[in-house]
MDAnalysis code that builds the backbone (N, CA, C; Angstrom):
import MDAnalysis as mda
import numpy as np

u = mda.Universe.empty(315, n_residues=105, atom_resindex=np.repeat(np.arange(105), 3), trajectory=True)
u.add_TopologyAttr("name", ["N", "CA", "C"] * 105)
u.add_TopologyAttr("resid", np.arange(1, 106))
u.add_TopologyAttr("resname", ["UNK", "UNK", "UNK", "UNK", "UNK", "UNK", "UNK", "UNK", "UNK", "UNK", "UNK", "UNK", "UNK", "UNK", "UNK", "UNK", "UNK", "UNK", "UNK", "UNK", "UNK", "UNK", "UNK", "UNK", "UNK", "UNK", "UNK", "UNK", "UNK", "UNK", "UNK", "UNK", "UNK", "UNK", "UNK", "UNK", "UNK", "UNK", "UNK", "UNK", "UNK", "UNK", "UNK", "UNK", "UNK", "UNK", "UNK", "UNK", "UNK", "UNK", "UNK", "UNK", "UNK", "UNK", "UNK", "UNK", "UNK", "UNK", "UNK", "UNK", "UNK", "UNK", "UNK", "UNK", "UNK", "UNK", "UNK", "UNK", "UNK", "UNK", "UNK", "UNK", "UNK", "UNK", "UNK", "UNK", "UNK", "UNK", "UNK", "UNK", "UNK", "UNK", "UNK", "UNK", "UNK", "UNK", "UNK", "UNK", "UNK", "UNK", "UNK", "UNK", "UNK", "UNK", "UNK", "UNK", "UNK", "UNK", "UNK", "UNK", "UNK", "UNK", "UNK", "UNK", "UNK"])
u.atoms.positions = np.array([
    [-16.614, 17.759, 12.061],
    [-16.075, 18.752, 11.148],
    [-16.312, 20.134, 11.743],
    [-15.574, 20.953, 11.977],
    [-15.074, 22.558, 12.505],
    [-15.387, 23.240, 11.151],
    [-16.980, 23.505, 10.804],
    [-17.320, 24.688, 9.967],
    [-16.884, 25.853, 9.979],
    [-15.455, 26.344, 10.122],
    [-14.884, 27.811, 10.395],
    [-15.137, 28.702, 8.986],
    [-15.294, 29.885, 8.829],
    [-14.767, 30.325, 7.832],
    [-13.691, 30.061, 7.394],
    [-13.010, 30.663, 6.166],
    [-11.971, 30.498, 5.701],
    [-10.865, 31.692, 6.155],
    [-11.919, 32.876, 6.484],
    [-11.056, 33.991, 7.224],
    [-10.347, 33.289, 8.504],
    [-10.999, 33.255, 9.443],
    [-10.448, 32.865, 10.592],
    [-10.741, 31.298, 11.080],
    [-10.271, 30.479, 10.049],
    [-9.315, 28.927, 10.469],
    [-7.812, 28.728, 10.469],
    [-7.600, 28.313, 11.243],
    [-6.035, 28.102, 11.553],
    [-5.117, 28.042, 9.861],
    [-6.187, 27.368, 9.360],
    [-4.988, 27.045, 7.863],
    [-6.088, 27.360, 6.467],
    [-5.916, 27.688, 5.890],
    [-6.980, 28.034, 4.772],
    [-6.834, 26.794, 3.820],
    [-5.254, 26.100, 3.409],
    [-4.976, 25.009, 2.547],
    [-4.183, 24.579, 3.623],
    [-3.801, 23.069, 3.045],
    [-3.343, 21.977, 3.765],
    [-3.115, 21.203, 2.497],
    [-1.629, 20.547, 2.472],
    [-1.268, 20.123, 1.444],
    [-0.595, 18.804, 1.673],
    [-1.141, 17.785, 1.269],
    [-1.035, 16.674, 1.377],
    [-0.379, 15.241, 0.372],
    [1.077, 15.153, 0.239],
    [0.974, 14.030, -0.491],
    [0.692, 12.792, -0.356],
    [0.198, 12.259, -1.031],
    [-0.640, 10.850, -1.162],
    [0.236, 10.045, -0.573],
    [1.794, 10.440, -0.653],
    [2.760, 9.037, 0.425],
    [3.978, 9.818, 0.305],
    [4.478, 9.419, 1.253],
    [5.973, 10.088, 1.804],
    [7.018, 9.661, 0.824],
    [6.814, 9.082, -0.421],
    [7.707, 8.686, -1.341],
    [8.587, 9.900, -1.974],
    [9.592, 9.538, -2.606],
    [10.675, 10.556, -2.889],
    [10.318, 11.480, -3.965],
    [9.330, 10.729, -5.127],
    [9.126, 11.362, -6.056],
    [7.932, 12.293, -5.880],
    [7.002, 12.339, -4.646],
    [5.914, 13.231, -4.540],
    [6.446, 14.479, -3.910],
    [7.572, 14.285, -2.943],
    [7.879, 15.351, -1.865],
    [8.306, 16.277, -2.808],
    [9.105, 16.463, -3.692],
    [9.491, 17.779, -4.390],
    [8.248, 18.896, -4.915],
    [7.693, 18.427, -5.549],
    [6.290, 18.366, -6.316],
    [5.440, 19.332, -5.163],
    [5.449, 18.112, -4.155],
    [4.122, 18.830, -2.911],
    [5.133, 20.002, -2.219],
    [5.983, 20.029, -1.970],
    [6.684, 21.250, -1.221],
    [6.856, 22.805, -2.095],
    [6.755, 22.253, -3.517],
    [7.057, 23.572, -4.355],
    [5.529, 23.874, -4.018],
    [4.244, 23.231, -3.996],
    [3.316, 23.839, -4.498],
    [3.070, 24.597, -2.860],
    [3.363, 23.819, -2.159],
    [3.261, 24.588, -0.264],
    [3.676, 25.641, -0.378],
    [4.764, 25.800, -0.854],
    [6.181, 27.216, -0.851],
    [4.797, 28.386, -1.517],
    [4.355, 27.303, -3.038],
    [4.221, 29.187, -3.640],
    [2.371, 29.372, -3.219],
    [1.788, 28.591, -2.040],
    [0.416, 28.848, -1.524],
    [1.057, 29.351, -0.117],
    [1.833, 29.125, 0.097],
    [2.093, 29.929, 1.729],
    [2.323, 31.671, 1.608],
    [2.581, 31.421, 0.238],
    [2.818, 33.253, 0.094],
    [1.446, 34.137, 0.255],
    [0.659, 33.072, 0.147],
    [-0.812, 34.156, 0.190],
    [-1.566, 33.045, 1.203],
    [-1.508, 32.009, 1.612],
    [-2.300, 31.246, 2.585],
    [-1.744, 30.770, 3.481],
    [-2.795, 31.001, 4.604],
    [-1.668, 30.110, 5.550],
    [-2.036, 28.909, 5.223],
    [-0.935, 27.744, 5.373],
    [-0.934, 26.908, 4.685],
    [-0.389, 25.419, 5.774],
    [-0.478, 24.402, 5.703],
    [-0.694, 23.406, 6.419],
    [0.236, 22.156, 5.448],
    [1.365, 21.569, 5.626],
    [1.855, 20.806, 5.158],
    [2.126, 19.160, 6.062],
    [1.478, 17.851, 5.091],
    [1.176, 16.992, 5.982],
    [1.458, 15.583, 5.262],
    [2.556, 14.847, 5.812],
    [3.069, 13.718, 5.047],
    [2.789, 12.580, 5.689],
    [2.366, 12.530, 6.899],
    [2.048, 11.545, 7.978],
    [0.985, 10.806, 8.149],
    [1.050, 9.626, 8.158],
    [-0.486, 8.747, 8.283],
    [-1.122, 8.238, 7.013],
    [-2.130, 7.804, 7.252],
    [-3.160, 7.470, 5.645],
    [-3.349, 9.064, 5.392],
    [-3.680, 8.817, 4.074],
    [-4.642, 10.054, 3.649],
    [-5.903, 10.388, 4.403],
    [-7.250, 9.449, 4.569],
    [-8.016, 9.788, 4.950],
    [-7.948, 9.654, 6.605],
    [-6.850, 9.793, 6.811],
    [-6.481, 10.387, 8.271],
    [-6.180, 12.081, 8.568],
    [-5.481, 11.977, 7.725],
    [-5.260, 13.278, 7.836],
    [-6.297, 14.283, 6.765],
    [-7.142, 13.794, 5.934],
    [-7.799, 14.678, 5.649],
    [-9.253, 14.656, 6.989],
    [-9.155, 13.684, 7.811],
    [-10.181, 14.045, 9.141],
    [-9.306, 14.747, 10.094],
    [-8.034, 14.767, 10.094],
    [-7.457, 15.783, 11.329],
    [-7.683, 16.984, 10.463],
    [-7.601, 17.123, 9.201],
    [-7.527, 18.432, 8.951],
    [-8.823, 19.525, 8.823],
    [-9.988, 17.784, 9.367],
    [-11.697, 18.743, 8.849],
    [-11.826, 19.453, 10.696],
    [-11.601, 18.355, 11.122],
    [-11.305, 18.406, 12.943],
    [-10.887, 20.047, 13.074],
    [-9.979, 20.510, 12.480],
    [-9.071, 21.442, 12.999],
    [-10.135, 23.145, 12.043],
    [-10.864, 22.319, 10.691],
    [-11.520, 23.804, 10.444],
    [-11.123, 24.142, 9.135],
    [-10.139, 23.322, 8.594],
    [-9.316, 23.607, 7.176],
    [-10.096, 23.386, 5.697],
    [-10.517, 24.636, 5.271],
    [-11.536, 24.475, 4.484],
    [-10.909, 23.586, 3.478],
    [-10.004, 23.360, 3.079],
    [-9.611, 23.012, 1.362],
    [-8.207, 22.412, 1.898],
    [-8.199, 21.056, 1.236],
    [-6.793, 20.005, 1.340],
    [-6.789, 19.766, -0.190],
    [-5.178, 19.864, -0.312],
    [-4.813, 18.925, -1.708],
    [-3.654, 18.177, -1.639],
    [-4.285, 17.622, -2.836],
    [-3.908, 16.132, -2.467],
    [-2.877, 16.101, -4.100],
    [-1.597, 15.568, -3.587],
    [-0.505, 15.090, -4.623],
    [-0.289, 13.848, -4.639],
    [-0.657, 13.866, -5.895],
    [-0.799, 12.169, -6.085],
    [0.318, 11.934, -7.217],
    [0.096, 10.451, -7.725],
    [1.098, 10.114, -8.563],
    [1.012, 10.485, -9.924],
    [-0.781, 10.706, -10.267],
    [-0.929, 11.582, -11.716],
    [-0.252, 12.959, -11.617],
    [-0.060, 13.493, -10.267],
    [0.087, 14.607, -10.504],
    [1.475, 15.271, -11.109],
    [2.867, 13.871, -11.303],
    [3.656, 14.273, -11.961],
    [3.625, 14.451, -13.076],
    [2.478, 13.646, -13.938],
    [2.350, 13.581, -15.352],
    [1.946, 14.523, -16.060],
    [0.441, 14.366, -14.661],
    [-0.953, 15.485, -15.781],
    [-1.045, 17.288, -15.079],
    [0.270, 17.076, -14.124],
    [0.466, 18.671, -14.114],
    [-0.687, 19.437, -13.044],
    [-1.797, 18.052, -12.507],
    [-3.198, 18.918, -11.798],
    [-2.816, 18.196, -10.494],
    [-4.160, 18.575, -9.252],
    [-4.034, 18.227, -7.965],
    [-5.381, 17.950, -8.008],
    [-5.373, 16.836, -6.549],
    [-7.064, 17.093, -6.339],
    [-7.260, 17.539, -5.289],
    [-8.536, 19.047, -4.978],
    [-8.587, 19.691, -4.233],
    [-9.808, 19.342, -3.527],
    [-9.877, 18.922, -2.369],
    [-11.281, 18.576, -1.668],
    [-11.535, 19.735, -1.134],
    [-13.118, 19.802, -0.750],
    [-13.807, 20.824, 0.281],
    [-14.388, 20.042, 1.507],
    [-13.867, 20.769, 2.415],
    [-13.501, 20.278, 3.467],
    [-15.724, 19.810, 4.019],
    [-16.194, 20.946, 3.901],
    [-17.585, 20.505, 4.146],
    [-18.697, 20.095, 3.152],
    [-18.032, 19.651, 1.898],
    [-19.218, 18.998, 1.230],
    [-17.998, 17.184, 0.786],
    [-17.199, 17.450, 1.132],
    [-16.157, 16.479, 0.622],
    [-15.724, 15.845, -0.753],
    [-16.573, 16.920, -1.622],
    [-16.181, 17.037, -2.785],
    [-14.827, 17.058, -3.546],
    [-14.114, 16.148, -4.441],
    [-12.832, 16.358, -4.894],
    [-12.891, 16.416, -6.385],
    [-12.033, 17.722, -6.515],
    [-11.811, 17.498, -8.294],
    [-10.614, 18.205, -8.495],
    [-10.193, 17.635, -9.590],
    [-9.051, 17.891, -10.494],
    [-8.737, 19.107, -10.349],
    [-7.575, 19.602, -10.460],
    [-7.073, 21.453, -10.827],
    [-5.821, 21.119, -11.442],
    [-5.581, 21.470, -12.634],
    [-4.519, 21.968, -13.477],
    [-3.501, 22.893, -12.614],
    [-2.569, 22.408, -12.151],
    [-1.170, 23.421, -11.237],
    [-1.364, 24.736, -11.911],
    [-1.038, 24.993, -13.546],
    [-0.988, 26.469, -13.192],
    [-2.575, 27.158, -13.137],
    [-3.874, 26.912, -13.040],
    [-4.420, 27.860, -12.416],
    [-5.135, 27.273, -10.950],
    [-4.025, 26.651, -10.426],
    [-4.699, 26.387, -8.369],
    [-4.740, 27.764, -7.776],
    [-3.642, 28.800, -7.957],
    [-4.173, 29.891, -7.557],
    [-5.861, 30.699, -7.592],
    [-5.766, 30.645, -9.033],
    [-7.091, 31.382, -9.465],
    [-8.170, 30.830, -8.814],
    [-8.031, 29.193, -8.603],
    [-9.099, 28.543, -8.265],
    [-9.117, 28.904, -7.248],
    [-8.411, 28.938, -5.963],
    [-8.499, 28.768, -4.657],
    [-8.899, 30.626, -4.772],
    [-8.389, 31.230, -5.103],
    [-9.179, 32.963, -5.003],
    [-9.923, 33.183, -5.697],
    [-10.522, 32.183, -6.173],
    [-12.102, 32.483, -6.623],
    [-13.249, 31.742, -5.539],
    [-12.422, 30.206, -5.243],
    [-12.853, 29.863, -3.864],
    [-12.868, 30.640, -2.890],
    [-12.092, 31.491, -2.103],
    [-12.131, 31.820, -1.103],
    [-12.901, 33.673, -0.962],
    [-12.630, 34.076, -2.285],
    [-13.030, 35.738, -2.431],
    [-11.843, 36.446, -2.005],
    [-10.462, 35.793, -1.694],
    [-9.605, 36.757, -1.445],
    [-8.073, 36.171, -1.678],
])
């Protein structure tokens, strides 16, 4: 795991749906679109999950989320930290707040 800050790592988020299925891709691309406006941001449909959440610790990426199949229902994501590997729930409309209260900026 690449302990970078969050200032200077290649991607601050990395956004991941749980499977390349038709009904996740809309879902995970809107939420990429409106985190790329303030993060650089990392979009990743390829492989297992816990593949790509190790390419993405490899590379320094503090925070991956993950779109899953609750997430059409219950409206949240689950957001891991990249160095304690902690995952929990976030309600879509406040992932912003969360992630800039995570990050301080």
């Amino acid at each position: 795991v690449l302990r970078l800050h969050p200032r200077i790592a290649p991607y601050q988020v990395a956004v991941l749906p749980l499977s390349k299925k038709d009904t996740l891709t809309p879902l995970a691309e809107q939420v990429y679109s409106s985190l790329a406006k303030r993060y650089m941001c990392d979009y990743d449909e390829t492989q297992a999950i816990g593949r790509r959440y190790r390419r993405q610790d490899e590379i320094g990426t503090p925070v991956c989320i993950t779109i899953d199949f609750d997430s059409l229902t219950d409206h949240a994501v689950t957001v891991r930290d990249r160095d304690t590997t902690v995952q929990e729930r976030v309600p879509l409309a406040s992932l912003e707040a969360h992630l800039a209260a995570r990050f301080g900026f």
